[in-house]
C-alpha positions as CSV (number, residue, x, y, z in Angstrom):
1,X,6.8,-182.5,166.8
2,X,9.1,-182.4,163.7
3,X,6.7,-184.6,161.9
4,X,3.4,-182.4,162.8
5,X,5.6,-179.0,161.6
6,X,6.3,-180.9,158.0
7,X,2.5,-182.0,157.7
8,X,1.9,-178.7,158.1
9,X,4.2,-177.0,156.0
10,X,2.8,-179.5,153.3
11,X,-0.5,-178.5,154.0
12,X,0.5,-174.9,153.8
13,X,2.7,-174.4,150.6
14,X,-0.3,-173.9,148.4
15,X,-1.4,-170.9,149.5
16,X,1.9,-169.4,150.3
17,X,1.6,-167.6,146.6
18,X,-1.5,-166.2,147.7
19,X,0.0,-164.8,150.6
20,X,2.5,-163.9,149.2
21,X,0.6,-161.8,146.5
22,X,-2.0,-160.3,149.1
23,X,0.4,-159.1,151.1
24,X,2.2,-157.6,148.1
25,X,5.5,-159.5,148.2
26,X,4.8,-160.9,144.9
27,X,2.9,-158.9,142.3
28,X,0.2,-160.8,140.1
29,X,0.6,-159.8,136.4
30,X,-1.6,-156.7,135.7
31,X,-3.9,-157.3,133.1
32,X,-3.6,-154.2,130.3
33,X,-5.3,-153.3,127.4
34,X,-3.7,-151.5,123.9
35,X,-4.0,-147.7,124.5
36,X,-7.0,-146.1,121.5
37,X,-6.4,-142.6,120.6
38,X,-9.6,-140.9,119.1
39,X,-9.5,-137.6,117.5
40,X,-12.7,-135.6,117.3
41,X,-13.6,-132.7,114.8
42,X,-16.6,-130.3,115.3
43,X,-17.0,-126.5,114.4
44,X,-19.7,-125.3,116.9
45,X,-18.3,-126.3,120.2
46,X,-15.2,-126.0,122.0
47,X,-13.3,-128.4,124.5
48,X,-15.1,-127.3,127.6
49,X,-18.9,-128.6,126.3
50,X,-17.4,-132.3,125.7
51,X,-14.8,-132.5,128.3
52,X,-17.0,-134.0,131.0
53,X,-18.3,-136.5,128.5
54,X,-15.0,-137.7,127.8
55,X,-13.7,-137.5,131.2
56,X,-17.1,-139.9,132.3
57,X,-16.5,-142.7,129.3
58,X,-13.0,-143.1,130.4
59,X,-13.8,-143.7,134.0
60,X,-14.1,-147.6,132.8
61,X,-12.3,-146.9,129.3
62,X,-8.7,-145.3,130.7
63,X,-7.3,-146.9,127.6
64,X,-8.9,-144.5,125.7
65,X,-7.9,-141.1,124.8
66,X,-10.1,-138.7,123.2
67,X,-8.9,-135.2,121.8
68,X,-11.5,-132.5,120.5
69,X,-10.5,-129.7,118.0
70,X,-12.8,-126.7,117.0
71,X,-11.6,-125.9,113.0
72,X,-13.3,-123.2,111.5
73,X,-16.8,-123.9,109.9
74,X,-15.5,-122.3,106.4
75,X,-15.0,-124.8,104.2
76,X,-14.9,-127.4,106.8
77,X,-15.3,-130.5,104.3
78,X,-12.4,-129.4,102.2
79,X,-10.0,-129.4,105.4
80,X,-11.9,-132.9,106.6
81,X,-11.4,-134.2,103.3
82,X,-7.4,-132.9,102.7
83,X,-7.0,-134.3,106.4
84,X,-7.5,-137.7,105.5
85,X,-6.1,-137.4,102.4
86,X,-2.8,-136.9,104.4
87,X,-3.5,-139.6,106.9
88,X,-4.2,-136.8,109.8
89,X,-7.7,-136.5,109.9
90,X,-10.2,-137.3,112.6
91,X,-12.1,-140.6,113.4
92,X,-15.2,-138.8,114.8
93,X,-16.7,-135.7,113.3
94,X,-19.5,-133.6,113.7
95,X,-21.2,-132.1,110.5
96,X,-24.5,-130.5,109.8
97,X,-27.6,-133.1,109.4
98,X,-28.2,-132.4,106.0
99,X,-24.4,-133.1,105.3
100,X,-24.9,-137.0,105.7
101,X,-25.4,-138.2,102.3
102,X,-22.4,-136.2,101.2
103,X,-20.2,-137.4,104.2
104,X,-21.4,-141.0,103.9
105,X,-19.0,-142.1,101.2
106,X,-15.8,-140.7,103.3
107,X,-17.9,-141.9,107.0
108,X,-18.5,-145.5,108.2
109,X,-21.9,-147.0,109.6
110,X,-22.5,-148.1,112.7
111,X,-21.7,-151.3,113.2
112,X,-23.5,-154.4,114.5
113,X,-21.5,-155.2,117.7
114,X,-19.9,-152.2,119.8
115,X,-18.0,-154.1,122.1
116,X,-15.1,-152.7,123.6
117,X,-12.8,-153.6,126.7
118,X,-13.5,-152.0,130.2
119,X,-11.2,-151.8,132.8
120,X,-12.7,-151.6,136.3
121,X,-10.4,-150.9,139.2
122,X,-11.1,-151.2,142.7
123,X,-9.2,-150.4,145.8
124,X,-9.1,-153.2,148.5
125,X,-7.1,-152.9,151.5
126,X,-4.1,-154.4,150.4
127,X,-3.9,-152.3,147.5
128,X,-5.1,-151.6,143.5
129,X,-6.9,-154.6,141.7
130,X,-7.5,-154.2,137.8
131,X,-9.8,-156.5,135.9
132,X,-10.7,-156.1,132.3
133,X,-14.0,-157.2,131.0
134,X,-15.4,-157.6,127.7
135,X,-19.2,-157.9,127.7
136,X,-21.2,-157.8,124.7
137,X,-22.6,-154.5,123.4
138,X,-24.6,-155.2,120.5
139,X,-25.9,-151.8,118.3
140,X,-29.1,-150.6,119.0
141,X,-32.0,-151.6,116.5
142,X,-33.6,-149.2,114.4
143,X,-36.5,-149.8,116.5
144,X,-35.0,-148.6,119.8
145,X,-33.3,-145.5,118.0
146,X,-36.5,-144.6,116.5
147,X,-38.3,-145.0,120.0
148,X,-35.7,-143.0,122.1
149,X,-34.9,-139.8,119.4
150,X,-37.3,-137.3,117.6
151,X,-38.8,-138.6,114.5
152,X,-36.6,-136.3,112.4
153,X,-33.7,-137.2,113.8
154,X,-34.4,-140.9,112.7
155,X,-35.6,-139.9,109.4
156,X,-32.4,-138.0,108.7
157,X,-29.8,-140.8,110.4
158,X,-31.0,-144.4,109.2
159,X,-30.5,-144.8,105.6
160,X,-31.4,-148.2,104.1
161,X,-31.5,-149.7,107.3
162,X,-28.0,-148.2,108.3
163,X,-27.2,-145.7,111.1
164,X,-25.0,-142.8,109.6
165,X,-24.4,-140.3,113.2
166,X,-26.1,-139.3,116.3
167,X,-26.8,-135.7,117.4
168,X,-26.1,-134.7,120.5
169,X,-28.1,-131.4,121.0
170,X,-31.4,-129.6,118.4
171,X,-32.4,-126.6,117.8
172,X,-35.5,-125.5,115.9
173,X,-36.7,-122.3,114.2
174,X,-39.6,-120.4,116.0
175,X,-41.3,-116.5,115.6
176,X,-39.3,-113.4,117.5
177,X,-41.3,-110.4,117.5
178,X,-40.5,-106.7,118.7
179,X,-43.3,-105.8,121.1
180,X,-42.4,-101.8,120.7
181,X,-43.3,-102.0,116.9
182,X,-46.5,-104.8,117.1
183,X,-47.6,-102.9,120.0
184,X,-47.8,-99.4,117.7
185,X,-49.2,-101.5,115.1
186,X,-51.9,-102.1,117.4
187,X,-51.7,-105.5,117.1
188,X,-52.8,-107.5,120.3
189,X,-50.9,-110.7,120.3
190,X,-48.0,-112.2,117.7
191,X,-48.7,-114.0,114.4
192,X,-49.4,-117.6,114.3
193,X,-50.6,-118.1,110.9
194,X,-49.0,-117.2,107.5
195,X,-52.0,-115.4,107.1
196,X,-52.3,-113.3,110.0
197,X,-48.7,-112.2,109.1
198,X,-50.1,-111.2,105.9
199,X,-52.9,-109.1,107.2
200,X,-50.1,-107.7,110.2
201,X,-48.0,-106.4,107.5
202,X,-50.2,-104.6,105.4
203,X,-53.7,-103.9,106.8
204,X,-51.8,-103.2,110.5
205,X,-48.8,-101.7,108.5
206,X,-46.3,-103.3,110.5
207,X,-44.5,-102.4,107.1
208,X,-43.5,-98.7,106.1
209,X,-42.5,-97.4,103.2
210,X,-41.9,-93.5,102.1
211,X,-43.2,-91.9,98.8
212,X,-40.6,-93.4,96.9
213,X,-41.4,-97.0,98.2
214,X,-38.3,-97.1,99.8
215,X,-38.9,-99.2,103.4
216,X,-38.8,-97.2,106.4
217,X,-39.6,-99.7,108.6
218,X,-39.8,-104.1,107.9
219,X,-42.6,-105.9,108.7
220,X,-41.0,-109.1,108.5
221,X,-38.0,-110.6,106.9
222,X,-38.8,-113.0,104.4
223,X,-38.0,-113.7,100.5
224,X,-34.4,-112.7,100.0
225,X,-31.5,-115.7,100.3
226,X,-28.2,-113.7,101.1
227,X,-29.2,-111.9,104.3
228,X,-31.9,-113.8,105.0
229,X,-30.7,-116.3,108.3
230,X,-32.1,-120.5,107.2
231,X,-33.4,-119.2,104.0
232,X,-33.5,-122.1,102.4
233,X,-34.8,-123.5,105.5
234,X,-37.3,-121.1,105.7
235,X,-38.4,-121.6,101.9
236,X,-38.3,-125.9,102.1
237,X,-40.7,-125.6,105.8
238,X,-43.5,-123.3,103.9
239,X,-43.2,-126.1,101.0
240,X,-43.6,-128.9,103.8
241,X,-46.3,-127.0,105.6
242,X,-48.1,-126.2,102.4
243,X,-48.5,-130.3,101.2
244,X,-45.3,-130.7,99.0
245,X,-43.7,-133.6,98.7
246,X,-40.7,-132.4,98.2
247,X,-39.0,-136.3,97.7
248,X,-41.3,-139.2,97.8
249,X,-40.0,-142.5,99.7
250,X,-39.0,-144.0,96.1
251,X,-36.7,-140.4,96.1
252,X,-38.3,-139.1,93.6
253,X,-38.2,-135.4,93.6
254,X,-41.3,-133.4,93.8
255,X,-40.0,-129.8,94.5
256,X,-42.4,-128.4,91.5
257,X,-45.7,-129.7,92.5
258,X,-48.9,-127.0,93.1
259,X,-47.8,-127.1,96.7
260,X,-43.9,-126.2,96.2
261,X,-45.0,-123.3,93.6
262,X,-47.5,-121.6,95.7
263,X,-44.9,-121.6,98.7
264,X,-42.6,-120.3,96.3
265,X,-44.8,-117.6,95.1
266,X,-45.7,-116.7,99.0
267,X,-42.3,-116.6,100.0
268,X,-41.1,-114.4,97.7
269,X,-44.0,-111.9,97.7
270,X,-42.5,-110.3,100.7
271,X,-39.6,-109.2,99.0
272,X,-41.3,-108.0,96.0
273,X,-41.9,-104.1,95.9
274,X,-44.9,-104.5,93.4
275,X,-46.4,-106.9,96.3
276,X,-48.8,-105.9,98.7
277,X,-46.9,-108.4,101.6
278,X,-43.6,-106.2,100.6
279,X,-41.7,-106.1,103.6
280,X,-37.6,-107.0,103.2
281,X,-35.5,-106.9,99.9
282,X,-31.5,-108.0,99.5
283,X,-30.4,-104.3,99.8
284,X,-31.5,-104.6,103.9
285,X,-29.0,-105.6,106.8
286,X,-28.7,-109.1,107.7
287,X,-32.4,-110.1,109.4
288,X,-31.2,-110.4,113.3
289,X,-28.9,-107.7,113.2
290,X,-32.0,-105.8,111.7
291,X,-34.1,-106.9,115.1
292,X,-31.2,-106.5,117.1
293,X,-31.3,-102.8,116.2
294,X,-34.6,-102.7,116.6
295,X,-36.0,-102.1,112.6
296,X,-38.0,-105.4,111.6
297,X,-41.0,-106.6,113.4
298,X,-40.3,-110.6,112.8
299,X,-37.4,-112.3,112.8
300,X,-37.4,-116.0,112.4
301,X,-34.3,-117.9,114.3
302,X,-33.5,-120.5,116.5
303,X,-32.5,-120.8,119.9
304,X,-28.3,-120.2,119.3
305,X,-30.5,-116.6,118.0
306,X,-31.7,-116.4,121.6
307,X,-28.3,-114.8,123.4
308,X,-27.6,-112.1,121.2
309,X,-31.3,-111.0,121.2
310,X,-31.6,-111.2,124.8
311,X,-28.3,-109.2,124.7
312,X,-30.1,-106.6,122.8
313,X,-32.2,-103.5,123.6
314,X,-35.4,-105.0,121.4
315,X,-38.5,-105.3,124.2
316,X,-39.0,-108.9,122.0
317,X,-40.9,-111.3,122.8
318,X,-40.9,-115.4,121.2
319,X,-43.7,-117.5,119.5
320,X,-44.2,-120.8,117.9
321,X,-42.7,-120.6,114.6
322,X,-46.1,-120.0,112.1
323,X,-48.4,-122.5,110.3
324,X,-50.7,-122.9,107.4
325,X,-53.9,-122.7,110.2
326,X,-54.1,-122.4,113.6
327,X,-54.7,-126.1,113.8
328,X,-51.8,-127.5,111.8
329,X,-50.4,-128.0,108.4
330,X,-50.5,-130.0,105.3
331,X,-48.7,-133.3,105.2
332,X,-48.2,-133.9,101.6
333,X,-46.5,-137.3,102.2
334,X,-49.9,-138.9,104.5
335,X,-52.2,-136.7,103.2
336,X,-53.5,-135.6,106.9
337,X,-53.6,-132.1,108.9
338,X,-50.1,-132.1,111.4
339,X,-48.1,-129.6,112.4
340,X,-44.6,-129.3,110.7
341,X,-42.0,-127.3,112.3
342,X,-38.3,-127.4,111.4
343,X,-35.1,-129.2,112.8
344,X,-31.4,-127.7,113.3
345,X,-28.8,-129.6,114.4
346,X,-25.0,-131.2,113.5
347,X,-24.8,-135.8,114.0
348,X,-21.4,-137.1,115.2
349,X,-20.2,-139.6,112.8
350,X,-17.0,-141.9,111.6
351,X,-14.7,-141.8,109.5
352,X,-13.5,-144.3,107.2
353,X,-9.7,-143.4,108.6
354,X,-10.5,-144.8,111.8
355,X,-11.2,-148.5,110.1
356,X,-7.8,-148.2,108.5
357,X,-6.2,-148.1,112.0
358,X,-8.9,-150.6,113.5
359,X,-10.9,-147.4,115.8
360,X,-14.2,-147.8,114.2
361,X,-15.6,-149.6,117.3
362,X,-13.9,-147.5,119.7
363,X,-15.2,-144.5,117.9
364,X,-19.0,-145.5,117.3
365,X,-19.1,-146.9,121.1
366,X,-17.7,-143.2,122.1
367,X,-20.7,-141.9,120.0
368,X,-23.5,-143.9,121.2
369,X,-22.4,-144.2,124.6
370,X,-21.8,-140.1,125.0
371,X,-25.3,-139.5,123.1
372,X,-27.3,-141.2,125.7
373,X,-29.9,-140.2,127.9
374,X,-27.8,-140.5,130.7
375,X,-24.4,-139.2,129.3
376,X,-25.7,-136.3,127.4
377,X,-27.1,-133.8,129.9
378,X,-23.5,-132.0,130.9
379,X,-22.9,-131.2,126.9
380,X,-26.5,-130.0,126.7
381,X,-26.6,-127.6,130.1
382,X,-22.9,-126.5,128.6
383,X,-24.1,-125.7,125.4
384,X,-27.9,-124.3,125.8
385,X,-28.8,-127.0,123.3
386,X,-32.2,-129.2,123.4
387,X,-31.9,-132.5,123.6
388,X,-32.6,-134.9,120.7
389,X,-33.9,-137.8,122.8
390,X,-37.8,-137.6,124.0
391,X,-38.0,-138.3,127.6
392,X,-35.1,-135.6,128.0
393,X,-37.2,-133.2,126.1
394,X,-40.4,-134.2,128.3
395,X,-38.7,-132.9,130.8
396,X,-38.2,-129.3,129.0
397,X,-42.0,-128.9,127.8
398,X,-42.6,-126.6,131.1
399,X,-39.7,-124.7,131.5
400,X,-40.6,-121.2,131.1
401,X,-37.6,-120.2,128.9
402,X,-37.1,-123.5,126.2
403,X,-40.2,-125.0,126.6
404,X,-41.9,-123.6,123.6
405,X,-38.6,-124.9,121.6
406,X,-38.6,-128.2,123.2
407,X,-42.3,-128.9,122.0
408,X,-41.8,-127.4,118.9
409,X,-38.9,-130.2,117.7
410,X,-41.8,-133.2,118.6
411,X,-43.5,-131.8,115.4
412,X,-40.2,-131.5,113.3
413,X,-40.0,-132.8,109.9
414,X,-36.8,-133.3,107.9
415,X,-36.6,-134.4,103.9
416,X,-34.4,-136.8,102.3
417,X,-31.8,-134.4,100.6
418,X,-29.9,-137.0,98.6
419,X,-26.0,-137.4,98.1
420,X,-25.3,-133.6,98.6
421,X,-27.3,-131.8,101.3
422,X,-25.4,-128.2,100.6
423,X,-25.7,-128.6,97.0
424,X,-29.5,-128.9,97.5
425,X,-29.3,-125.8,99.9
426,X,-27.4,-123.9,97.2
427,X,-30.3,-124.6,94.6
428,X,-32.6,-123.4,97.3
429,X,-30.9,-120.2,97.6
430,X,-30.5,-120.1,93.7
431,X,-33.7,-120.6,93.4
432,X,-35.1,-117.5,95.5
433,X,-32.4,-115.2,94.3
434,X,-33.2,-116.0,90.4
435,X,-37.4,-116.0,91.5
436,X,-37.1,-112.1,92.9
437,X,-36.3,-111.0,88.6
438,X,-39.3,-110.5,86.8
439,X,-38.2,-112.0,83.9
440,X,-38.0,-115.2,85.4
441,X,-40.6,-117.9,85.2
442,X,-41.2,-119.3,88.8
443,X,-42.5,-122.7,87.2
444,X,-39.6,-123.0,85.1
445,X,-37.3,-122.1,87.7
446,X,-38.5,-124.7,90.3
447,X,-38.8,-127.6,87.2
448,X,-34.6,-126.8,86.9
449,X,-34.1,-126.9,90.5
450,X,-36.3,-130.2,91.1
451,X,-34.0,-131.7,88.3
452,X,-31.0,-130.6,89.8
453,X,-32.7,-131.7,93.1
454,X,-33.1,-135.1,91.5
455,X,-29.5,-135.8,90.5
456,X,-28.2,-135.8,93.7
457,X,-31.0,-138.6,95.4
């Protein structure tokens, strides 16, 4: 009997550890990963809109903390800038589209391989397991990106075969009318031709002035740069629409082609007294708080516009933003009839700090993963945003209230703005402000902004 109970004890000492461990005696050695700390800049949003984002990629990424801070959108590069100059700026930051060739030389691309640690744990019945894994996440291609997001979107992000940020959420910029004043105008149904404004605002008199030619009441607001919401927006779309080329795809600039100057010339007949499309000047309110109150008949905005107008009194009602001709536009770059809408919207991107500290990965595989189909739709219902990937927006084409938005961003077009995106917009606004004084030469105007437009590609 003493013999069979040491055979057996022999046969059993192997898995006494296991035992041992199961039954939680002996504890196996956790496995643990070094703690990432991610800080995130953005001036549009607060906490609330990304917290469930954040709270989902650490579900298998506990390891990782994320913090979010709102800082005021005034001179937001200067405190980015004086941030990491001081070593406490963030890794991730969101910045306006056309502020990516300006932000790429403090910003990082996104790199080839995005793997990071994840840390499942499961609950058995003798207690908490943890097991890290490190599967390979590799970048997606240009190809995919190009095939998931809008076409602007791709044109604006991949540079030289390099991916510079990822939106999140679009907006675009479509046609609010005041029904009150189009009705008395006895005009039947909105705009939806540059054209048809034309004839609304003079031959309708959707505009008004007094004997002195004074406005009474504003047609529409267009021409003006300082209280004119996306004017230089508004000014580069009717240049698009019209056939310019604006920057050719050797980024060569082409602002002062026939195209550009007739746009010009269109554009800034509205706020022209001598003009018969007079309609706005810079002595006016600020456009929406003009159709807020009820005093211009079209108001160009996007969808952010949307609250405050619904907020309002105004009986308004929302159309595609206008074209050239009811069947589309002039595509300057292929040559062929498309519709050309416009694009609004702020890319996340990294910073160059975060490779200093070795959070480049951590912070590109925060973007992508948070910007995906299936990650994105808390931040979008949060924020009233469209989305910027297709099959999300396929699913807004029928909805009664962003529908018409949602459609209008498959026809988006963007334009390659160079090394300084606001210095562009400046020009822009330069541009119209110097155009509205008679003494002033449009042509010669638009041939100093196209240089200027030029130095910074």
């Amino acid at each position: 009997m003493r013999r069979v109970l040491i055979i057996l004890a022999i046969l059993l000492l192997p898995a006494a550890p296991v035992v041992l461990v199961v039954t939680g005696v002996l504890k196996s050695k956790p496995q643990t990963v070094a703690a990432v700390k991610l800080s995130v800049w953005g001036t549009a949003d607060n906490d609330l809109a990304l917290r469930p984002l954040i709270a989902k990629y650490r579900q298998t990424r506990s390891y990782v903390t994320v913090t979010y801070t709102k800082v005021r959108a005034e001179d937001y590069a200067e405190q980015l800038i004086s941030a990491w100059a001081q070593g406490t700026g963030p890794d991730v930051f969101f910045a306006p589209a056309n502020w990516i060739g300006q932000m790429a030389q403090y910003a990082v691309p996104m790199p080839a391989n995005l793997t990071v640690p994840q840390v499942l744990v499961s609950k058995g019945l003798f207690g908490t397991t943890t097991k890290v894994i490190n599967n390979t996440k590799l970048a997606p291609s240009s190809a995919i990106l190009r095939n998931s997001f809008i076409e602007a979107v791709t044109d604006d992000v991949i540079r030289d075969g390099q991916v510079w940020g990822l939106p999140l959420g679009m907006d675009t910029i479509v046609t609010y009318y005041n029904k009150d004043l189009t009705n008395n105008a006895k005009i039947f149904e909105p705009a939806t031709t540059w054209s048809e404004l034309q004839t609304q605002v003079t031959a309708n008199r959707l505009t008004i002035t007094d004997e002195q030619g004074r406005l009474v009441q504003s047609g529409v607001a267009l021409g003006t740069a300082n209280n004119l919401p996306y004017a230089a927006d508004l000014l580069a779309l009717l240049m698009l629409q019209n056939g310019s080329t604006m920057v050719t795809p050797d980024r060569q600039a082409h602002l002062n082609d026939d195209a550009g100057l007739q746009a010009l010339r269109f554009f800034l007949s509205f706020a022209q007294p001598k003009k018969n499309n007079f309609s706005w000047d810079a002595d006016q309110t600020n456009a929406r708080d003009a159709f807020i109150q009820g005093k211009l008949g079209y108001f160009f905005g996007t969808l952010a516009d949307r609250a405050a107008i619904e907020a309002s009194a105004v009986n308004w009602g929302v159309a595609p933003m206008l074209h050239i001709r009811e069947s589309g536009d002039n595509d300057g770059r292929t040559g062929t009839e498309r519709y050309i809408d416009a694009a609004n919207y702020e890319v996340a991107m990294v910073s160059k700090a975060s490779a200093l500290s070795r959070r480049t990965t951590p912070a590109w595989n925060f973007i992508e993963y948070i910007s995906q189909a299936g990650n994105v739709q808390p931040y979008l219902q949060a924020t009233g945003r469209l989305p910027a990937i297709k099959s999300l927006l396929a699913q807004r084409q029928d909805d009664p209230t962003t529908g018409l938005y949602a459609k209008q961003l498959l026809t988006a077009k963007t334009w390659y703005r160079g090394n300084d995106g606001p210095a562009v917009e400046g020009y822009l606004q330069q541009l119209i402000t110097a155009g509205l004084t008679e003494k002033n030469d449009l042509l010669e105007l638009l041939n100093l902004v196209n240089k200027q437009v030029q130095s910074t590609l």
